[in-house]
ZAVOZA-54165 format. One line per field, with one value per residue: chain; x, y, z of N, C-alpha, C in turn. Coordinates in Angstrom, 3 decimals. Layout:
kette [A|...]
npx [X|...]
npy [Y|...]
npz [Z|...]
capx [X|...]
capy [Y|...]
capz [Z|...]
cpx [X|...]
cpy [Y|...]
cpz [Z|...]
This chain:
kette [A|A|A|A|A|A|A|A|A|A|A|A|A|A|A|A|A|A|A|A|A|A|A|A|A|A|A|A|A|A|A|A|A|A|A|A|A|A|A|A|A|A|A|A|A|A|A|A|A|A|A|A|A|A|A|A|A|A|A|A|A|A|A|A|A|A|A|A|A|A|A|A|A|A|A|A|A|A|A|A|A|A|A|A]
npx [-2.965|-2.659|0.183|0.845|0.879|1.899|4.652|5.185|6.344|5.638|3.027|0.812|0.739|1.624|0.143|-2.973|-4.663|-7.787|-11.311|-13.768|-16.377|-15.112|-13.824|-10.737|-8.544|-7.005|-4.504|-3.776|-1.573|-0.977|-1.134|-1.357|-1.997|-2.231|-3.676|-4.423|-6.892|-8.113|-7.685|-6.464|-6.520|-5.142|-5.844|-4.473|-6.192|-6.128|-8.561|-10.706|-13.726|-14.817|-17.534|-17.667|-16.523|-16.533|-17.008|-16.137|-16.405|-15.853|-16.083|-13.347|-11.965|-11.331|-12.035|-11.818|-13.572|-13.908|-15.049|-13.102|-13.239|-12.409|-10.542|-10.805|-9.284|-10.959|-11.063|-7.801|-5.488|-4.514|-1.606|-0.050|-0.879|-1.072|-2.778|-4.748]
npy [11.030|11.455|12.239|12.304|10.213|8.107|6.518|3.144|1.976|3.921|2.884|0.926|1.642|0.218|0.800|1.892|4.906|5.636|5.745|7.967|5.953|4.027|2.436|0.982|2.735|1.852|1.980|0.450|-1.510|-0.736|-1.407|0.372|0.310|2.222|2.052|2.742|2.359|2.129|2.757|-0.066|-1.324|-2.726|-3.750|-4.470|-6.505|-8.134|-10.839|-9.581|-10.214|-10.339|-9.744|-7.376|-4.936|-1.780|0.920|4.105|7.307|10.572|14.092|13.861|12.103|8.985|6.067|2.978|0.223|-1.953|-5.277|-6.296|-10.293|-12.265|-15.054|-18.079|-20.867|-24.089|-26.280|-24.947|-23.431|-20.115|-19.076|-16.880|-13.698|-11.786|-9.601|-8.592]
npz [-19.590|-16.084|-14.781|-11.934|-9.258|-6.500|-5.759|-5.601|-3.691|-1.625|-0.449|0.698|3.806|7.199|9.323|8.984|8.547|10.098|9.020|9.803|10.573|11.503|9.668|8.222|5.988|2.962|0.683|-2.163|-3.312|-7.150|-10.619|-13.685|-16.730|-19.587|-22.810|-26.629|-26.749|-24.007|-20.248|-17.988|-14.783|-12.452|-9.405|-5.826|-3.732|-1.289|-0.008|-0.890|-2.332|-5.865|-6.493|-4.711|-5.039|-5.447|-7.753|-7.861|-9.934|-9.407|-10.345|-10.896|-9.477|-9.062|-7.103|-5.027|-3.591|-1.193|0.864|2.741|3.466|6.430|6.037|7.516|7.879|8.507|11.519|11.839|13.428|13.423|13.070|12.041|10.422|7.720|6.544|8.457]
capx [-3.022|-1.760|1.564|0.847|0.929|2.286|5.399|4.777|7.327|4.913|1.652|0.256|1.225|1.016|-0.792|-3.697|-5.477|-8.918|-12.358|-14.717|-16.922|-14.400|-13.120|-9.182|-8.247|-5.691|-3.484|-3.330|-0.744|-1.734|-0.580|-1.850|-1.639|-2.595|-3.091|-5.187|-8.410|-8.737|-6.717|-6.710|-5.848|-4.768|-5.288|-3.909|-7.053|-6.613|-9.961|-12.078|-14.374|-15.331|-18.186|-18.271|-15.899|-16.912|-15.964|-16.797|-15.635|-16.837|-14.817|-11.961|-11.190|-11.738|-12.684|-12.392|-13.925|-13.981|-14.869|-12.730|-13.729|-11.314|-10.992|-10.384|-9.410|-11.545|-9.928|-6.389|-5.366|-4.451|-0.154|0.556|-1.628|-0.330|-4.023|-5.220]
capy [10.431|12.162|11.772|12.503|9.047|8.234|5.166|1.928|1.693|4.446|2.597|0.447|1.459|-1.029|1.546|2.694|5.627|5.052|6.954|8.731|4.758|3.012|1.214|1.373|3.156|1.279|2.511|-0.962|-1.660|-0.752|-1.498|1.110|0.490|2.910|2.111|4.101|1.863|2.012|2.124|-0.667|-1.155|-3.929|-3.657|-5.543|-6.348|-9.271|-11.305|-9.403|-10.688|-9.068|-8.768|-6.292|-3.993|-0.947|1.511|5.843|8.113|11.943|15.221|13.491|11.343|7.363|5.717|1.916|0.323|-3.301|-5.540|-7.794|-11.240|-12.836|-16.403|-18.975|-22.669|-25.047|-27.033|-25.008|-22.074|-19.444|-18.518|-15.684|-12.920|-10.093|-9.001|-8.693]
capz [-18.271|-14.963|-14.060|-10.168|-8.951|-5.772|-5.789|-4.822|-2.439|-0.492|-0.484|1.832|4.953|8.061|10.150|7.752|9.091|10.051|9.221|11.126|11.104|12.108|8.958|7.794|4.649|2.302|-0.289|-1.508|-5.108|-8.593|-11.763|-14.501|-17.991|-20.714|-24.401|-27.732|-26.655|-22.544|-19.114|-17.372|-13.428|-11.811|-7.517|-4.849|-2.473|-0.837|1.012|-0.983|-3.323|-7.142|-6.133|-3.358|-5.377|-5.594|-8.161|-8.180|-10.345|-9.131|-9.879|-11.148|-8.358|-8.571|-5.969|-5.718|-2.088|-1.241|1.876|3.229|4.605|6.890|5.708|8.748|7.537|9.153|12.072|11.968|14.341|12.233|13.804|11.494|9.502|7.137|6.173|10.177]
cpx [-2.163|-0.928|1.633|0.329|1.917|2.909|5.040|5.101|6.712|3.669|1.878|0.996|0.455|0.223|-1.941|-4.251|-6.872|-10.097|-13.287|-15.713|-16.202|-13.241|-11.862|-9.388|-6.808|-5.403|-2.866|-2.108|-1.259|-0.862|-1.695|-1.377|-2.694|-2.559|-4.378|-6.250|-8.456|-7.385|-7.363|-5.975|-5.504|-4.563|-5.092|-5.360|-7.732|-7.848|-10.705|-12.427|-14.271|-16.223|-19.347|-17.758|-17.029|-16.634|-16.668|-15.706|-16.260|-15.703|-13.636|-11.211|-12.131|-11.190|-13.011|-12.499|-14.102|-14.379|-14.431|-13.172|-12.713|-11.532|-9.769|-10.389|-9.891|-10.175|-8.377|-6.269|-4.535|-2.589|0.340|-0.597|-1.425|-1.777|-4.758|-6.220]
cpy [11.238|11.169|11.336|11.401|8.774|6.705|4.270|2.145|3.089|4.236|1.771|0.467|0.352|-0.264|2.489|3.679|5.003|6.049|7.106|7.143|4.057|2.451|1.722|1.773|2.328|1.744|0.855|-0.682|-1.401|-0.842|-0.307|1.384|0.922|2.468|3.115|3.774|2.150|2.380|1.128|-0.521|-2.823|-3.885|-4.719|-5.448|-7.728|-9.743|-10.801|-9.729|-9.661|-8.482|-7.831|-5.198|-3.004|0.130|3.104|6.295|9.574|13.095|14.675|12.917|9.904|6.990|3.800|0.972|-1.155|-3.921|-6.586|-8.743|-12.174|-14.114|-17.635|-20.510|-23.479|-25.669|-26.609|-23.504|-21.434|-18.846|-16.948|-15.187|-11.712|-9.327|-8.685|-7.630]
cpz [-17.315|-14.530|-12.413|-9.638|-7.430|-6.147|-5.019|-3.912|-1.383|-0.120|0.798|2.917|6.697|9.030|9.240|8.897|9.086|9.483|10.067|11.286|11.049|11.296|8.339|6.187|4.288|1.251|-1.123|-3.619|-5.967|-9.121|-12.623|-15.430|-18.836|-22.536|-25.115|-26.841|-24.880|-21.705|-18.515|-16.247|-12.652|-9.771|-6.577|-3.976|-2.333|0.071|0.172|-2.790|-4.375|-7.044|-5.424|-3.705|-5.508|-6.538|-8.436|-8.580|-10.207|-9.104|-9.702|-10.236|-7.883|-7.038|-5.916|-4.089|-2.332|0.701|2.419|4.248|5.245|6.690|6.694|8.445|8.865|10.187|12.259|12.648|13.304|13.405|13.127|10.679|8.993|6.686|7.709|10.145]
């Protein structure tokens, strides 16, 4: 398994860059554990469903795409939002 991992504590930044259609790129948390039989991943990606995930692997560079749906409780003005 490659080492070259970038630290939590430099992921999701609050200003994601955007792409050329519009939509924000996130860097969002992983967990990544290795054993004999598999890796497994564990990502942070809140709002969005399982499944809308997305997952490519091409030329050694996964790829895992999701779309978030902003979820608005009935009847209550929404005062604060860390997912925006």
């Amino acid at each position: 398994m490659s080492t070259d991992i970038t630290p939590a504590a430099e992921k999701t930044p609050a200003d994601a860059t955007e792409t050329a259609g519009g939509s924000r790129i996130y860097h969002p948390l992983t967990d990544i554990v290795e054993t004999d039989q598999c890796v497994s991943m564990m990502v942070e990606m809140p709002r969005v469903a399982a499944d809308v995930v997305q997952i490519t692997f091409e030329s050694r560079l996964l790829k895992i795409r999701g779309k978030d749906e902003p979820m608005r409780p009935e009847n209550l003005e929404l005062a604060y939002a860390e997912y925006a």
